[in-house]
DSSP file (Angstrom, degrees, kcal/mol; ACC not computed):
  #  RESIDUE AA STRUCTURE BP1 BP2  ACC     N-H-->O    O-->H-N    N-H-->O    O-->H-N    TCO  KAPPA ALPHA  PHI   PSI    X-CA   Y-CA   Z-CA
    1    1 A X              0   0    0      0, 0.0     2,-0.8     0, 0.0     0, 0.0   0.000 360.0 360.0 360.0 120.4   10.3  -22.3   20.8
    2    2 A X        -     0   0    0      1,-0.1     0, 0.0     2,-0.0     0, 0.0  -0.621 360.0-143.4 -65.6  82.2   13.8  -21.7   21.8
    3    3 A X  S    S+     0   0    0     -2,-0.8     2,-0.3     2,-0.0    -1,-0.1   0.285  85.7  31.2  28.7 -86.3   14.8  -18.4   23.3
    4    4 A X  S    S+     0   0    0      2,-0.0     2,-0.5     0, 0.0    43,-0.0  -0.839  72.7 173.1-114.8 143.7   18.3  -17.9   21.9
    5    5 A X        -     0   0    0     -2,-0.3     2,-0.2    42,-0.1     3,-0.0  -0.984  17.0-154.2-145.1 142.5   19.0  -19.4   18.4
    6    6 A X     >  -     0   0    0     -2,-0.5     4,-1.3     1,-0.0    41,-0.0  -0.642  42.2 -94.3-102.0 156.2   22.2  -19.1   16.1
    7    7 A X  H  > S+     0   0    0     -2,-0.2     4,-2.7     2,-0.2     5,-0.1   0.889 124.6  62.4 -11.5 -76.2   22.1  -19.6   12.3
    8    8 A X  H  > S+     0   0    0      1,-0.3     4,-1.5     2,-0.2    -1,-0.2   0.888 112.9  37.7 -32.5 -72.5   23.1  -23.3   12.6
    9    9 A X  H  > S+     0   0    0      2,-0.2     4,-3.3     1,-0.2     5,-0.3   0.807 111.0  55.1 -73.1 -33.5   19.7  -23.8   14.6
   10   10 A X  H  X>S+     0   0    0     -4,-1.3     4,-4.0     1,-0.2     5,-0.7   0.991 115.4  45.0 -55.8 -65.2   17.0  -21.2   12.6
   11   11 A X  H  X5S+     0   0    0     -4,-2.7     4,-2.4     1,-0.2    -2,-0.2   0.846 106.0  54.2 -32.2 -64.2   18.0  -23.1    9.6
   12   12 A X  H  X5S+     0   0    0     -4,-1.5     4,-2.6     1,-0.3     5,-0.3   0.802 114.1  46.4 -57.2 -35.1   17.7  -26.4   11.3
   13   13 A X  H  X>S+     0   0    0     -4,-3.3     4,-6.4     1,-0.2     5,-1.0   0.986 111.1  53.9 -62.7 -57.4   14.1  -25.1   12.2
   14   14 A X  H  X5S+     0   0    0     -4,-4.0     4,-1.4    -5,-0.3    -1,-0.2   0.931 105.3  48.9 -17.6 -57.5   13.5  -24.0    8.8
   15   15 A X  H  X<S+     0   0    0     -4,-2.4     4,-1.9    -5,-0.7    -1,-0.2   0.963 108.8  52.8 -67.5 -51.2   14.3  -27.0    7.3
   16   16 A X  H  X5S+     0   0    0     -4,-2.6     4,-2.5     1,-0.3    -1,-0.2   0.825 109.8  55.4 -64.3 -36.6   11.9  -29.2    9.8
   17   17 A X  H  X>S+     0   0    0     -4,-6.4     4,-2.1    -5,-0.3     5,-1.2   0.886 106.5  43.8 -75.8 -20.2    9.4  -26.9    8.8
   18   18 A X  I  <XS+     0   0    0     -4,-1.4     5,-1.0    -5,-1.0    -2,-0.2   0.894 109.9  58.5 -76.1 -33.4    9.6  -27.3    5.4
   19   19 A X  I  X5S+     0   0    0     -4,-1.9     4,-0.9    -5,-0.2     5,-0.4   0.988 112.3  36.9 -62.6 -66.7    9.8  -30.8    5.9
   20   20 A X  I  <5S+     0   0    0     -4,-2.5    -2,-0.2     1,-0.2    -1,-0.1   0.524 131.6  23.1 -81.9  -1.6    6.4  -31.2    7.7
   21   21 A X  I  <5S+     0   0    0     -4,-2.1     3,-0.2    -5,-0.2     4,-0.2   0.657 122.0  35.4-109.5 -47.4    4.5  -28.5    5.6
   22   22 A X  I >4<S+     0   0    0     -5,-1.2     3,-1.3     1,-0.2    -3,-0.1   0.574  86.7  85.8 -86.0  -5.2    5.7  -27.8    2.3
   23   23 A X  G ><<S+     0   0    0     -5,-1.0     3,-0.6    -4,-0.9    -1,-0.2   0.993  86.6  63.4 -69.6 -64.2    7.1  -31.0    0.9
   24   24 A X  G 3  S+     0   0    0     -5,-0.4    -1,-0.3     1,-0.3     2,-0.2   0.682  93.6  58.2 -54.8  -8.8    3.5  -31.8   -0.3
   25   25 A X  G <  S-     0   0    0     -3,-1.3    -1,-0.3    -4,-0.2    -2,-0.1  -0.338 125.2-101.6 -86.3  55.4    3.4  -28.9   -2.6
   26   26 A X    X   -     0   0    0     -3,-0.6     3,-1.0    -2,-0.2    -1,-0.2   0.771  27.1 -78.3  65.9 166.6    6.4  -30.5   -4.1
   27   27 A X  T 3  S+     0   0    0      1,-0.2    -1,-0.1    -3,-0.1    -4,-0.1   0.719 113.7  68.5 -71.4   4.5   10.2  -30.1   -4.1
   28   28 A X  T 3   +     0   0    0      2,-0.1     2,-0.9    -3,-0.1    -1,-0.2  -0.251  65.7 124.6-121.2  37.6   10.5  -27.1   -6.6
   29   29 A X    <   -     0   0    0     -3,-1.0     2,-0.5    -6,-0.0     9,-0.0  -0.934  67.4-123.8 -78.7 118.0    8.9  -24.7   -3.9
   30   30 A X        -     0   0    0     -2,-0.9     9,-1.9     1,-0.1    10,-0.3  -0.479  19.8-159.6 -55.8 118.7   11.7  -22.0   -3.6
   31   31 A X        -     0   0    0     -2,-0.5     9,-1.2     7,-0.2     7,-0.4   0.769  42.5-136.5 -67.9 -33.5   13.0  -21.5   -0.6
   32   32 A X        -     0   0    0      5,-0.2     2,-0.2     6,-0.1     5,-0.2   0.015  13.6-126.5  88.0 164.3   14.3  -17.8   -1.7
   33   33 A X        -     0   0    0      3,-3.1     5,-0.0     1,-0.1    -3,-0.0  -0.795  45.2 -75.9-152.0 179.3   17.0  -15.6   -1.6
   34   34 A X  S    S+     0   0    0      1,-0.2    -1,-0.1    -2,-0.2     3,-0.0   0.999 131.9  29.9 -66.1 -37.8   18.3  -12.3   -0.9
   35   35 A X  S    S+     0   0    0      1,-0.1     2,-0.6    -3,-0.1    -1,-0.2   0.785 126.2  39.1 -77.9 -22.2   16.4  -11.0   -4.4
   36   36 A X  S    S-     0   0    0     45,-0.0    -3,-3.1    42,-0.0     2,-0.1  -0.990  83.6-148.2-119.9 136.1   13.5  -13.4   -4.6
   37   37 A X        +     0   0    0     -2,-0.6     2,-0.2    42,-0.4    -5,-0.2  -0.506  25.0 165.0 -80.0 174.0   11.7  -14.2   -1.3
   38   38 A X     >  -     0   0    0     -7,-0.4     4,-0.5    -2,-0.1    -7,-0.2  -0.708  51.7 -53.7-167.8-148.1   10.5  -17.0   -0.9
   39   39 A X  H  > S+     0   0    0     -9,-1.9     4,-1.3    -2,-0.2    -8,-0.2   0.748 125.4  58.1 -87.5 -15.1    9.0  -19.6    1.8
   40   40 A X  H  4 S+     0   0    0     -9,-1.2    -1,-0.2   -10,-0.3     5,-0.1   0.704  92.4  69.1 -71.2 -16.4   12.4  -19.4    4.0
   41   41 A X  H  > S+     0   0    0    -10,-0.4     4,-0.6    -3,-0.2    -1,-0.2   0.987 106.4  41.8 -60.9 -51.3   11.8  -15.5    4.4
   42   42 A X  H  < S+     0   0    0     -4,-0.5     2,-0.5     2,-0.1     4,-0.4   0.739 102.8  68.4 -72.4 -41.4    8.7  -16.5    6.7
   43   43 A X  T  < S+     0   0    0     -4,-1.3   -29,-0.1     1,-0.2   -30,-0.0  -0.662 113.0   4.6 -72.5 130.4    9.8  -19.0    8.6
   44   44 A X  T >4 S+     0   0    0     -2,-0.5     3,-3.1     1,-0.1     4,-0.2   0.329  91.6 121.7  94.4 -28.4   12.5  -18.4   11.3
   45   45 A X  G >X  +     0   0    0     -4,-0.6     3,-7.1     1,-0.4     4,-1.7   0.912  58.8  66.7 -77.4 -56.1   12.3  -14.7   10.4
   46   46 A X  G 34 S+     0   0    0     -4,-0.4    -1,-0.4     1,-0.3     5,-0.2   0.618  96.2  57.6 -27.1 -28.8   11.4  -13.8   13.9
   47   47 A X  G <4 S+     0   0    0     -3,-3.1    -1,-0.3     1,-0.2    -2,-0.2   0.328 114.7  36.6 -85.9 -10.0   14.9  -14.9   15.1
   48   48 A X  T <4 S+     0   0    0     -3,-7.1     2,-0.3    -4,-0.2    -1,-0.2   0.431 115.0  40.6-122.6  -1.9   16.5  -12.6   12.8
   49   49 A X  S  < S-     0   0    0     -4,-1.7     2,-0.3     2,-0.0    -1,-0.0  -0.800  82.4-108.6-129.6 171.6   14.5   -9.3   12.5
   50   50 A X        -     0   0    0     -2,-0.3     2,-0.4    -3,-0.1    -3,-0.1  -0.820  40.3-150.9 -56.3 111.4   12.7   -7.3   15.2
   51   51 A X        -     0   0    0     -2,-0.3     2,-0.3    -5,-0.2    -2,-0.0  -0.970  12.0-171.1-116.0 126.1    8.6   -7.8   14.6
   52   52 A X        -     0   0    0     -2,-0.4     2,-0.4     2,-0.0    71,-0.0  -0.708   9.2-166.7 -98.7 160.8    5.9   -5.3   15.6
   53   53 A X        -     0   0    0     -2,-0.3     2,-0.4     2,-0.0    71,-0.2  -0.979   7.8-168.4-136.5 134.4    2.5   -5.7   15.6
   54   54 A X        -     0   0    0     -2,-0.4     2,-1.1    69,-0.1    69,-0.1  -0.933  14.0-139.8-136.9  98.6    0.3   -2.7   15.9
   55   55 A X        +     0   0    0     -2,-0.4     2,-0.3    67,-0.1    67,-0.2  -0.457  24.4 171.8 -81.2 114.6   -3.6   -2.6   16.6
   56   56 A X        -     0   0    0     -2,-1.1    65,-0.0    65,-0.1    -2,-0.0  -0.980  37.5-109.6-128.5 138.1   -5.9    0.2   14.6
   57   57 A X        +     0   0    0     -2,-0.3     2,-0.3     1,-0.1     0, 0.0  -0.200  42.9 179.2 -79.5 141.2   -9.8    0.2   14.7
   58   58 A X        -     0   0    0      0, 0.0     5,-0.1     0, 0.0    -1,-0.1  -0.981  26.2-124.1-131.0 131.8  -11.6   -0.9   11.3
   59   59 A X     >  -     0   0    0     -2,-0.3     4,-1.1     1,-0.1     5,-0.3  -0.245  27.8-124.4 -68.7 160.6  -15.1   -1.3    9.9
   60   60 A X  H >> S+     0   0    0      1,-0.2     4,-3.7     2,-0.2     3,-0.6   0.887 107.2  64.5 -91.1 -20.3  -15.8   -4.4    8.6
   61   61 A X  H 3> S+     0   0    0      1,-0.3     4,-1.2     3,-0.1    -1,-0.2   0.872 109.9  47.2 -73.7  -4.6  -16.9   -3.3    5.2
   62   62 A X  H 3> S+     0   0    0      2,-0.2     4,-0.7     3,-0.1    -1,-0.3   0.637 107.2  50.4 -96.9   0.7  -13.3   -2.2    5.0
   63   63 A X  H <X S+     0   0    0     -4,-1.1     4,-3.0    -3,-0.6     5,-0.2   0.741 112.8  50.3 -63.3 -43.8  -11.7   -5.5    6.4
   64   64 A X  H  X S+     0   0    0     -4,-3.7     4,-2.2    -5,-0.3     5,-0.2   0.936 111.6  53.8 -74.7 -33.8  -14.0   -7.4    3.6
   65   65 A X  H  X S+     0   0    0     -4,-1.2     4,-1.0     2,-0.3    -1,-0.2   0.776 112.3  41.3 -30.0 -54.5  -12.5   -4.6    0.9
   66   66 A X  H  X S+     0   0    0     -4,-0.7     4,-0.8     2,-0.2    -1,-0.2   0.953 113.4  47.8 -62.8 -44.0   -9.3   -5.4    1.6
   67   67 A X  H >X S+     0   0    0     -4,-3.0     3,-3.2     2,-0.2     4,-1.8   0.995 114.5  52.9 -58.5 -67.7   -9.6   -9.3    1.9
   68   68 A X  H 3X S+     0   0    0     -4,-2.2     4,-1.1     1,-0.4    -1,-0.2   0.788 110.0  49.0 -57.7 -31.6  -11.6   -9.0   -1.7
   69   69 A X  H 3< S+     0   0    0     -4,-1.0    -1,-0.4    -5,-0.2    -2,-0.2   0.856 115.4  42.8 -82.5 -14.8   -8.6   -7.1   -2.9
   70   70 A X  H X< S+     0   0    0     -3,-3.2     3,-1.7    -4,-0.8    -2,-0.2   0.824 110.5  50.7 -76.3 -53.1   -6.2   -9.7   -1.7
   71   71 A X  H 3< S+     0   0    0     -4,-1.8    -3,-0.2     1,-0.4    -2,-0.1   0.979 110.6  58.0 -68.8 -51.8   -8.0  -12.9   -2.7
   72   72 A X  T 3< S+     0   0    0     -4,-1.1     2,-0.4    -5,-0.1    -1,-0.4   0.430  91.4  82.8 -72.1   8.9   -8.2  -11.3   -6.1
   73   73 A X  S <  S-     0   0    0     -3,-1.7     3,-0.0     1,-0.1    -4,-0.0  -0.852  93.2 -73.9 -85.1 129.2   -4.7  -10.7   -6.8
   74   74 A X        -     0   0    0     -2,-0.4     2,-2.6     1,-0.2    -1,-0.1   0.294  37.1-138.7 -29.1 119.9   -1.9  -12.9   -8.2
   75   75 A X        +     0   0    0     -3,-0.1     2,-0.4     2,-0.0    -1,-0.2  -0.450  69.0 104.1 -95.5 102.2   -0.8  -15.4   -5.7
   76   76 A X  S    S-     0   0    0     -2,-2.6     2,-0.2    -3,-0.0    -3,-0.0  -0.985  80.5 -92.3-152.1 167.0    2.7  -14.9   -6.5
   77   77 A X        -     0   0    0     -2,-0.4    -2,-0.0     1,-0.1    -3,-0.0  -0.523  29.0-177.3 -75.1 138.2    5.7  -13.0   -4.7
   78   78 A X        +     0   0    0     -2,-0.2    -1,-0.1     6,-0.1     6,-0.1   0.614  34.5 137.9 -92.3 -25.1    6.2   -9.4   -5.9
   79   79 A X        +     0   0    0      1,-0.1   -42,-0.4     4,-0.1     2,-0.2   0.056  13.6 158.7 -82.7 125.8    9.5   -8.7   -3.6
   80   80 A X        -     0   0    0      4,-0.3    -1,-0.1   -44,-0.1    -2,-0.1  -0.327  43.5-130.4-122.1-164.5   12.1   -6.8   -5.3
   81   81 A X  S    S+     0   0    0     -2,-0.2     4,-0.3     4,-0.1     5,-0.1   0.517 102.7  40.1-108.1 -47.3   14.5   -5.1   -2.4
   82   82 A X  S    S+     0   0    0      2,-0.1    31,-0.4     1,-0.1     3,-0.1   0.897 133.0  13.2 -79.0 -42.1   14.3   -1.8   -4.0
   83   83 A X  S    S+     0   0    0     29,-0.1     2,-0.2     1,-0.1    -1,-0.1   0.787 131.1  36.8-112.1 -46.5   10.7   -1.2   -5.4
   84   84 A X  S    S+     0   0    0     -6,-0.1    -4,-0.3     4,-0.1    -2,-0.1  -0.475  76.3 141.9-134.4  71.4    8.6   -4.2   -3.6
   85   85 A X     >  -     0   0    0     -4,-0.3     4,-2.8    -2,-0.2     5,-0.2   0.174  64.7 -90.4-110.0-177.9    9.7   -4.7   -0.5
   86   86 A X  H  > S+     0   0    0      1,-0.2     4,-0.6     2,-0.2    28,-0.1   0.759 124.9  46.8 -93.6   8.4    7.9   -5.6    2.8
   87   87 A X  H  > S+     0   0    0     26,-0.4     4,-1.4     2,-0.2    -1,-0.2   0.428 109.5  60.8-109.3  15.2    7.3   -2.0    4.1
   88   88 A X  H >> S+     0   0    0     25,-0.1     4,-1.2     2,-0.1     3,-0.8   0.914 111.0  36.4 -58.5 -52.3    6.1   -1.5    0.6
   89   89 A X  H 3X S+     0   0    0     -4,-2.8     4,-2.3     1,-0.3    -2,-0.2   0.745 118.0  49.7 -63.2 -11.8    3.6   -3.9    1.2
   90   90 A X  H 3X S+     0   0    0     -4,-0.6     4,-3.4    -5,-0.2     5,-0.3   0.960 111.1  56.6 -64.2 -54.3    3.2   -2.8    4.7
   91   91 A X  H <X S+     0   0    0     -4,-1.4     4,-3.6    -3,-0.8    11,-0.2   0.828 110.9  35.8 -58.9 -45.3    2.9    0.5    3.1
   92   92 A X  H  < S+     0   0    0     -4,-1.2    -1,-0.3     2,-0.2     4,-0.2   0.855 110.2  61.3 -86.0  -8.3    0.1   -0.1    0.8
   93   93 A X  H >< S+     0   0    0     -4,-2.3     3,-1.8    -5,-0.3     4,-0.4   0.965 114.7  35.5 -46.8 -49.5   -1.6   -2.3    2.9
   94   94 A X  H >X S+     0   0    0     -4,-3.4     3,-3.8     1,-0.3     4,-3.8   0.942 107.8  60.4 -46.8 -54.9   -1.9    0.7    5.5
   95   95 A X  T 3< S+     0   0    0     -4,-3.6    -1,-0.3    -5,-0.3    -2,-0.2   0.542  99.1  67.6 -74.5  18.7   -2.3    3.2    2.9
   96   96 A X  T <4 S+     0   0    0     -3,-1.8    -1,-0.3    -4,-0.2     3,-0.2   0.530 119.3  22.0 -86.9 -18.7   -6.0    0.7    2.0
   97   97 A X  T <4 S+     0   0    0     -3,-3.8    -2,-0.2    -4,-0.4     2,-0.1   0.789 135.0  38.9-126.5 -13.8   -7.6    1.7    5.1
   98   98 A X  S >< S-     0   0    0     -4,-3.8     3,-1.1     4,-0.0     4,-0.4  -0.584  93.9-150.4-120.2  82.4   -5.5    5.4    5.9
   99   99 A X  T 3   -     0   0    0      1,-0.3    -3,-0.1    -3,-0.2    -4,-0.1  -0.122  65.7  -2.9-105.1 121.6   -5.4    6.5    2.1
  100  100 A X  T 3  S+     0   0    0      2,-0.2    -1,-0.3    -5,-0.2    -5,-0.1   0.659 102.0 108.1  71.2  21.1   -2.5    8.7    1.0
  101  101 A X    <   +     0   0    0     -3,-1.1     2,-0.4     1,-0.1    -2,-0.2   0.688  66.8  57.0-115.6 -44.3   -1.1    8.8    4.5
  102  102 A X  S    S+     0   0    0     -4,-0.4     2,-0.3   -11,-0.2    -2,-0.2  -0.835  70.7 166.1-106.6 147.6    2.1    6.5    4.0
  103  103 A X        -     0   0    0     -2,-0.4   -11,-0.0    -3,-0.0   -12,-0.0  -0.983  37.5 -96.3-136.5 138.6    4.6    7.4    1.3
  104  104 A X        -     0   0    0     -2,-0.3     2,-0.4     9,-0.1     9,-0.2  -0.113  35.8-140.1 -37.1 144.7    8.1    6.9   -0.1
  105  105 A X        -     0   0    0      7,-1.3     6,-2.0     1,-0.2     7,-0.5  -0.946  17.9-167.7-120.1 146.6   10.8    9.3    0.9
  106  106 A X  S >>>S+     0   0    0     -2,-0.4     4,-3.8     1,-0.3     3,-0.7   0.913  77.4  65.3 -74.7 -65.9   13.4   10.6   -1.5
  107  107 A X  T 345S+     0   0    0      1,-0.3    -1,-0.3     2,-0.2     0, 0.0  -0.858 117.8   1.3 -91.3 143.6   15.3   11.9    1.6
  108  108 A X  T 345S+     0   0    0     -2,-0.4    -1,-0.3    -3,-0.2    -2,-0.1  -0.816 133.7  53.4-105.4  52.4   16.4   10.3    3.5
  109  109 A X  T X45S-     0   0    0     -3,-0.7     3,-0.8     3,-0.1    -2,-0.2   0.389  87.7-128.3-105.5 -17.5   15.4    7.2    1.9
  110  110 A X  T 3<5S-     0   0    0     -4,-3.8    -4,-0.2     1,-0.3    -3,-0.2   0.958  79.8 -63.5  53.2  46.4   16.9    7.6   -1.9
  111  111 A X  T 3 <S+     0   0    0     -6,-2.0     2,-0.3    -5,-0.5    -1,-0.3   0.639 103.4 129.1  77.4 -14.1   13.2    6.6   -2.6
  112  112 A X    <   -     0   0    0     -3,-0.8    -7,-1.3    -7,-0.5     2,-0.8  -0.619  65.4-118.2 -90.9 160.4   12.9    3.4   -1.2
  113  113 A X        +     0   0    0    -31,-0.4   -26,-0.4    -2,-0.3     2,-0.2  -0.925  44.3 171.4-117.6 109.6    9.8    2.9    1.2
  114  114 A X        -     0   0    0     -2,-0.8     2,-0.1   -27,-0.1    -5,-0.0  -0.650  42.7 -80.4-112.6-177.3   11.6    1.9    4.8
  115  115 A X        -     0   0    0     -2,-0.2     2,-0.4   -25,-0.0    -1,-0.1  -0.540  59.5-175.4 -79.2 140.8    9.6    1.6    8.5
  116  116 A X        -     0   0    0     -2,-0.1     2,-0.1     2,-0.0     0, 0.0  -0.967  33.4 -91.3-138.9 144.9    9.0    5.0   10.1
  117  117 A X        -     0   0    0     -2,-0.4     2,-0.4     3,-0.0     3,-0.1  -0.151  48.7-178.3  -4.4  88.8    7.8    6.7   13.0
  118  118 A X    >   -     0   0    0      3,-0.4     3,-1.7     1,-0.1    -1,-0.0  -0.932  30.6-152.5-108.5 123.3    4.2    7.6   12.5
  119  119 A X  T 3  S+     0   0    0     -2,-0.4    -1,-0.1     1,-0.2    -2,-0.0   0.880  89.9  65.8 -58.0 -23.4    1.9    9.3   14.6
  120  120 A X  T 3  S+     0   0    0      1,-0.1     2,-0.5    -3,-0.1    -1,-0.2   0.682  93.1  47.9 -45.1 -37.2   -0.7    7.6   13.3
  121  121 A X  S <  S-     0   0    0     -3,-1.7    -3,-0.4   -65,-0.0     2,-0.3  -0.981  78.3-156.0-126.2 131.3   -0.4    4.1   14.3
  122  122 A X        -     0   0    0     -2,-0.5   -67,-0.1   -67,-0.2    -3,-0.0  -0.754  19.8-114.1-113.2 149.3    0.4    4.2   18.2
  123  123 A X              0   0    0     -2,-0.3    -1,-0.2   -69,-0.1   -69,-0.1   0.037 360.0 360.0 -68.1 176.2    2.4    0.9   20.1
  124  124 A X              0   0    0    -71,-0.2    -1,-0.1     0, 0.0   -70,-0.1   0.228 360.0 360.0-121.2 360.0    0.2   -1.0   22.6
């Protein structure tokens, strides 16, 4: 994995990954866009966003309650920008195992569900 990357080169990774995974689910996999995601959102992404990863203590009969709510759900992309975004899904994932704790904000957020500052979940 390369350090520093430009555009030019994420793509180029992109592209090689798509070649050596995704081709066999066929060519009319979407790649995605700023309004539909798609399998280029995932790839590469690290090089263009910031990612955290945050460890919080669970029981397992609420790990297997969450996986059972997953596996049974459409596997298809939800992702709007405005309504179903990824710290919605961040948001209800969280809000499965800390219930009613993360929320949308009107202000200063116009309603849209963005990352915040919680005390709740602490950095490592």
């Amino acid at each position: 994995m390369p350090v520093h990357v430009d555009h030019t080169l994420v793509n180029r990774l992109r592209d090689r990954y798509h070649e050596q995974h995704l081709v066999s689910l066929g060519k009319d996999v979407p790649a995605g866009n700023l309004l539909h995601g798609g399998w280029a959102e995932l790839v590469g992404v690290a090089y263009e966003r910031r990612i955290y990863a945050f460890p919080f203590d669970t029981t397992e009969e609420q790990d297997d309650t969450f996986i059972a709510k997953m596996n049974d759900a459409q596997n298809r992309s939800h992702f709007q920008l405005l309504f179903s975004n990824c710290s919605d899904f961040a948001r209800a994932v969280l809000n499965e195992y800390f219930p009613g704790t993360f929320k949308r904000s009107i202000i200063p957020d116009a309603g849209m569900t963005t990352p915040k500052q919680r005390n709740i979940l602490k950095p490592i």
